[in-house]
C-alpha positions as CSV (number, residue, x, y, z in Angstrom):
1,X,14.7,11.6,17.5
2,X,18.6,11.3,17.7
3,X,18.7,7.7,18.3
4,X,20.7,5.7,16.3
5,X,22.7,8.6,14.4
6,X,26.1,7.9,13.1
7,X,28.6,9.2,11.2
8,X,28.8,8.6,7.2
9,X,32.6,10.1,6.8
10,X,33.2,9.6,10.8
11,X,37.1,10.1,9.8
12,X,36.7,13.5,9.1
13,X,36.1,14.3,12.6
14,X,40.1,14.1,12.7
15,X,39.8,17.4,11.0
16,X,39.2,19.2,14.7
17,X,42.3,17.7,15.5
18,X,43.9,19.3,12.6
19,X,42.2,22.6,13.9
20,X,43.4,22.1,17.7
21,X,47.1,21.9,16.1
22,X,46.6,24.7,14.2
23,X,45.7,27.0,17.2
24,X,48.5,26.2,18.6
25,X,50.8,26.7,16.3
26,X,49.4,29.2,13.8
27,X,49.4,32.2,15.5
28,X,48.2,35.3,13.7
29,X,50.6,38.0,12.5
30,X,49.2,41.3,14.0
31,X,49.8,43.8,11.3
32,X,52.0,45.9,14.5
33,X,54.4,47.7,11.5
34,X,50.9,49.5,10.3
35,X,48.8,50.1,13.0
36,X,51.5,50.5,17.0
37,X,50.1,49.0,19.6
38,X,47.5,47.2,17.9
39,X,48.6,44.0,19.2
40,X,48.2,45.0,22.8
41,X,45.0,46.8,21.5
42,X,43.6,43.5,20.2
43,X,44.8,40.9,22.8
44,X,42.6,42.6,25.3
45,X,39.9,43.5,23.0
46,X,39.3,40.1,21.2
47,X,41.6,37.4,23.0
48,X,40.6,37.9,26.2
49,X,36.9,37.4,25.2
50,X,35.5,33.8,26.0
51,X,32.3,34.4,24.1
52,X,34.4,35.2,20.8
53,X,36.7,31.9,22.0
54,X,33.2,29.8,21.9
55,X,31.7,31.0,19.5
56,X,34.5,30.2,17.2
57,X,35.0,26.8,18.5
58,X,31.7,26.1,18.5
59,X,31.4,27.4,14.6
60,X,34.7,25.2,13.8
61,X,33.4,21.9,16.0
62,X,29.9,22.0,14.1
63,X,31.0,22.2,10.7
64,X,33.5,19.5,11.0
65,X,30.3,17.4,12.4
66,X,28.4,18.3,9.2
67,X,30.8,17.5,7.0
68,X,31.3,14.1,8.7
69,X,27.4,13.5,7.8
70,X,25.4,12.4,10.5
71,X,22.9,10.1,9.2
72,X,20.5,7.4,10.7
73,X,19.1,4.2,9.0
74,X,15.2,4.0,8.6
75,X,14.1,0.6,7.7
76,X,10.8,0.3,5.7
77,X,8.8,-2.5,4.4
78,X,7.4,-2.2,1.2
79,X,4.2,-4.0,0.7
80,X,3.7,-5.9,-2.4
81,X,1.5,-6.5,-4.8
82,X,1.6,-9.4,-6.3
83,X,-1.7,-11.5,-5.5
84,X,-4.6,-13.1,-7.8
85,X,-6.6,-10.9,-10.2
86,X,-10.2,-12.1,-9.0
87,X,-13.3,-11.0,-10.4
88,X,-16.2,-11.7,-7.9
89,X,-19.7,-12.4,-10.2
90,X,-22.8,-12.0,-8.0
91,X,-26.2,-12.7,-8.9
92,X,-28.2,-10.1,-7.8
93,X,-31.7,-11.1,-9.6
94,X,-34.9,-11.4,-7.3
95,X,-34.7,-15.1,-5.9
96,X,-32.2,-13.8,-4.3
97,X,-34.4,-11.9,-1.9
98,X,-35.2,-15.2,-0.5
99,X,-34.9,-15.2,3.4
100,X,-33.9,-18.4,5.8
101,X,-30.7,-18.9,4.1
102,X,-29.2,-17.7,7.0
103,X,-31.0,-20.3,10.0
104,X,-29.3,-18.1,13.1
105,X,-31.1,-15.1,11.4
106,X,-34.0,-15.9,8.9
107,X,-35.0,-12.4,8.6
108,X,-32.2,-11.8,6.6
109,X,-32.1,-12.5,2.5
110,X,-29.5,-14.5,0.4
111,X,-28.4,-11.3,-0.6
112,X,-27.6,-10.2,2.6
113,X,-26.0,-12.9,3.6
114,X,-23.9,-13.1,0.6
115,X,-22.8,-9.8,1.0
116,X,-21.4,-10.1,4.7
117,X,-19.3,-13.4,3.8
118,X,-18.4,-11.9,0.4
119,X,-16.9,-8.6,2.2
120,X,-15.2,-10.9,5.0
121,X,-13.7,-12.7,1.8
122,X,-12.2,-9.5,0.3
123,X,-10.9,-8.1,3.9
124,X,-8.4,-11.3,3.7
125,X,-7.6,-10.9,0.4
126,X,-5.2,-7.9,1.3
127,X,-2.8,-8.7,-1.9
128,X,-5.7,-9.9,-4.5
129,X,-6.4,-7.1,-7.3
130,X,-10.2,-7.0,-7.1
131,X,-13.1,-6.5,-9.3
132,X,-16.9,-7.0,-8.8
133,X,-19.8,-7.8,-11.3
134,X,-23.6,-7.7,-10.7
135,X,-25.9,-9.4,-12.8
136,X,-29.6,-10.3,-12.8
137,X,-31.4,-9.5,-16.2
138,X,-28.4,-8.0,-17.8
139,X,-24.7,-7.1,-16.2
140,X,-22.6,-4.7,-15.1
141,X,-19.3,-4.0,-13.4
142,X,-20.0,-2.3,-10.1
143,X,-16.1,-1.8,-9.5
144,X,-13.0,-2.3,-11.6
145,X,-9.8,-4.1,-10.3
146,X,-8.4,-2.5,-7.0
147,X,-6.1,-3.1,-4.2
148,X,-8.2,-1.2,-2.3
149,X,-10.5,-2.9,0.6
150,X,-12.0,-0.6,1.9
151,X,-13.5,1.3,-1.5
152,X,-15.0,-2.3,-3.0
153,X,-16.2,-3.1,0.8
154,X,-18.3,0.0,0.6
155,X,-19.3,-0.9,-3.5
156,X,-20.5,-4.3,-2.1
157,X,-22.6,-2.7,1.2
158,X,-24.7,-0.5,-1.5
159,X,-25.9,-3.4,-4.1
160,X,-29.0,-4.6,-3.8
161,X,-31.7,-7.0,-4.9
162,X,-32.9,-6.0,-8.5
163,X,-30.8,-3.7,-9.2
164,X,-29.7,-5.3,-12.6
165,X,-33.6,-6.8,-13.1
166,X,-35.2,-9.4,-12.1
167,X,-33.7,-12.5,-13.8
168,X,-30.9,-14.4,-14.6
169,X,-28.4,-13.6,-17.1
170,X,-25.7,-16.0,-15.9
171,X,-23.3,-16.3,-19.0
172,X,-23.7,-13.1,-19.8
173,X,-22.1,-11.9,-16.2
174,X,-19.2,-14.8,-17.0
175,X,-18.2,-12.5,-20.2
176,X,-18.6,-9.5,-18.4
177,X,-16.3,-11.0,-15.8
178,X,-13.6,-12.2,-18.2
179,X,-13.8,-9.0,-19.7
180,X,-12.8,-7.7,-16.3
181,X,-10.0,-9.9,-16.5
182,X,-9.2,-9.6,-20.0
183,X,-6.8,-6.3,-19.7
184,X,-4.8,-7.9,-16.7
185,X,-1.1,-9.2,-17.5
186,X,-1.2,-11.4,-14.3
187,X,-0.9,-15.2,-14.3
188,X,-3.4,-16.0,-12.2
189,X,-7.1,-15.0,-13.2
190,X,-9.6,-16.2,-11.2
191,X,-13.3,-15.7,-11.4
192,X,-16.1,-16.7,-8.5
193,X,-19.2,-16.7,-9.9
194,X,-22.2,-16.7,-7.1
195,X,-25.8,-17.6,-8.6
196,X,-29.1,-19.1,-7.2
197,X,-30.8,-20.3,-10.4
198,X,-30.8,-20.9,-13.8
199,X,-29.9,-18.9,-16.8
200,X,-33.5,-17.3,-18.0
201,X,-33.1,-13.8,-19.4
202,X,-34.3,-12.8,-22.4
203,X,-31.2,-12.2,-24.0
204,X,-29.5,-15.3,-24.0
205,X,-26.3,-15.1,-24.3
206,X,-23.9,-18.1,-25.8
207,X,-22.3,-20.5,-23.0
208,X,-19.8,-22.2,-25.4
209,X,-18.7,-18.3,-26.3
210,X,-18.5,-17.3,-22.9
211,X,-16.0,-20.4,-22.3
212,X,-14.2,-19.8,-25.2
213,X,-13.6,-16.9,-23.7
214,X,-13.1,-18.0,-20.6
215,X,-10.2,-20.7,-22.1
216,X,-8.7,-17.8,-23.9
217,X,-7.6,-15.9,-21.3
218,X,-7.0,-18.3,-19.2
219,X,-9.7,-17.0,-16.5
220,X,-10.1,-20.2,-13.3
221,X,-13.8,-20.4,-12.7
222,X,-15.1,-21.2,-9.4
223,X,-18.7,-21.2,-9.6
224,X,-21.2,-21.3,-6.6
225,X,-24.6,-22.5,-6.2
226,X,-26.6,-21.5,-3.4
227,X,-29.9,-23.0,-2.2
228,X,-31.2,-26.1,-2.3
229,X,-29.5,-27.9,-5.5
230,X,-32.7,-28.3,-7.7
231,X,-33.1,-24.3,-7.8
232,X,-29.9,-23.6,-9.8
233,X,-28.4,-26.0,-12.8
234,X,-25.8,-28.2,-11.2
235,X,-24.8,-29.5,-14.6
236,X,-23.7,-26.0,-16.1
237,X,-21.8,-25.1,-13.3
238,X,-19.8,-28.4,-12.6
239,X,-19.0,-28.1,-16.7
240,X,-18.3,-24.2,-16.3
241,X,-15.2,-25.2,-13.4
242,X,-14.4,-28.8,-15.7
243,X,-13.8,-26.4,-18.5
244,X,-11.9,-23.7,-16.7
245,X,-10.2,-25.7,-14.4
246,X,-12.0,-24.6,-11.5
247,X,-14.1,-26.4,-8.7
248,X,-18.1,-26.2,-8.4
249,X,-19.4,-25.7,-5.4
250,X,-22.9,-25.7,-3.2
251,X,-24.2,-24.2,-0.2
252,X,-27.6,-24.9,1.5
253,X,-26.7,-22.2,4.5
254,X,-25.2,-19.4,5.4
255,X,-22.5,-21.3,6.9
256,X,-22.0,-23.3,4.2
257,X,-21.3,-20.5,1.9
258,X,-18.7,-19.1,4.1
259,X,-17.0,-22.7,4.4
260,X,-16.9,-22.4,0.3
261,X,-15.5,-18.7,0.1
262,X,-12.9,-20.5,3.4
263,X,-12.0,-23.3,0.4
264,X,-11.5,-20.9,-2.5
265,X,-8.9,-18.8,-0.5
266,X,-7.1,-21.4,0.5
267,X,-6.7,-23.0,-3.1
268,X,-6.4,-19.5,-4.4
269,X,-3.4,-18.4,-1.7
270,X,0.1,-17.2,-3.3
271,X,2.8,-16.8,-1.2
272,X,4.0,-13.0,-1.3
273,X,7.5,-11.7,0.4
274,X,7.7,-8.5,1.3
275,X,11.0,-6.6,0.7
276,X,12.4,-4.2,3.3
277,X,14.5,-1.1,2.2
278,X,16.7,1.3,4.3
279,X,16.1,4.9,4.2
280,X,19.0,7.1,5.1
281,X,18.1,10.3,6.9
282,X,20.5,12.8,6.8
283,X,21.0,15.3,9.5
284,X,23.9,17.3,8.6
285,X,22.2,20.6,8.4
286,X,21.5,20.8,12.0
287,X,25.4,21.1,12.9
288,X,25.7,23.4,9.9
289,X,22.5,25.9,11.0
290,X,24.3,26.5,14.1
291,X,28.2,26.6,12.5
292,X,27.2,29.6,10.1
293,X,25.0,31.5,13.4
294,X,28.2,30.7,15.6
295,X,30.6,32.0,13.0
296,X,28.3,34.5,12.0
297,X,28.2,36.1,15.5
298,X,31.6,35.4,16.4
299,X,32.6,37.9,13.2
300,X,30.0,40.8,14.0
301,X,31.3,40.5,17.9
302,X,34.7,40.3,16.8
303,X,34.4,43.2,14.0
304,X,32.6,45.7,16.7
305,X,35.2,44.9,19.7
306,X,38.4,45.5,17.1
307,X,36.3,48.8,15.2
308,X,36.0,50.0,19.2
């Protein structure tokens, strides 16, 4: 605990110095013309105590030792937060309940696969402000930007397969994503948008808007086909990352798809410095606790010896 202490003022240790000289040289006038014999009376009462004589030393010692302020230097590293603003877009619509994407385990849907490599993506991200959107037949935001891992880990372990509708309302989910976006003052806004088919909901919503919008604030696009490429439009997506400034993608596998979300975080990576502070922990009240108890009882022993 004590390690590493030092002094702040360690030249006002001198001070017990001072206080040496003056016990030998400032003796105390006994008041003998008021009270006879009190100077005998008090040598033997009060000078020839060596509890009083430790106490007091001990009061004087400690208090010069508190006011010399022991301190100790506690170095801490602050973590920063200076990443990407990413919106993750995942299609959520029922193709993607599709199994044998995954050919070490066909049981499992795209979905499922999706989610594992898309929660393995936000674990690295540790610096990233994150935000996730679900769309099938109309779109949502399932979380709002965070720092926080752990919280979007557990958003992304409860979606499921239909839970927006059946179909898909891709540029739709790119507004909602730039939306997302749209509050953040970073520089760098990136979207990756996840989808295994075409845009066929009802409600169709504008693509030139959504890239307006998507040019206005300056949102990357990064958009990912999965399955084999005649189940989702190629063409749309390779002019959604042309127009953003992205990079279209496609993954047949599992393993694929995780060798995309591995190429996105490397061309997404900023280099972050963390700054280390000092913390200075003072300990000067321990010295002074037991200056004032040693003083303290050095007076009341003093006091009921010289009353006696």
């Amino acid at each position: 605990m004590f390690s590493g202490i030092y002094f702040q003022y360690p030249y006002l240790l001198a001070l017990i110095i001072l206080f040496m000289i003056c016990e030998r040289f400032c003796k105390m006038r006994l008041p003998s013309i008021y009270f006879p014999h009190a100077k005998e009376f008090m040598q033997q009462g009060i000078s020839s105590s060596k509890l009083l004589f430790l106490l007091k030393w001990i009061g004087i010692i400690m208090l010069v030792v508190s006011i010399a302020s022991p301190v100790k230097d506690e170095p801490y590293e602050i973590e920063p937060k200076h990443g990407h603003e990413i919106a993750l877009i995942l299609d959520a619509s029922q193709s993607m309940s599709t199994r044998g994407f995954d050919r070490a385990n066909p049981s499992l849907s795209r979905f499922d696969v999706v989610k594992e490599i898309v929660s393995d993506f936000i674990s690295q991200r540790k610096h990233d402000n994150i935000g996730l959107v679900v769309f099938g037949a109309y779109s949502f935001i399932a979380s709002p930007l965070t720092y926080d891992a752990n919280i979007l880990n557990k958003i992304v372990s409860q979606l499921y397969v239909g839970m927006a509708g059946k179909y898909t309302a891709l540029y739709e989910s790119l507004a909602q994503g730039i939306n997302l976006l749209k509050m953040s003052k970073s520089k760098s806004k990136v979207m990756i948008l996840l989808t295994d088919g075409y845009n066929t909901a009802r409600n169709r919503f504008p693509f030139d808007v959504a890239i307006d919008m998507a040019k206005k604030e300056k949102v990357k696009i990064y958009p990912i086909g999965i399955g084999s490429p005649n189940e989702y439009n190629q063409r749309v997506l390779l002019k959604i990352a042309k127009e953003t400034g992205g990079v279209a993608y496609g993954a047949s596998s599992a393993s694929e798809l995780q060798e995309v979300y591995k190429q996105i975080d490397k061309l997404e990576k900023v280099e972050i410095k963390s700054e280390t502070f000092t913390y200075m922990k003072y300990y000067y009240m321990y010295p002074l606790f037991i200056s004032f108890f040693a003083l303290m009882f050095y007076v009341y022993l003093r006091n009921k010896r010289g009353h006696n």
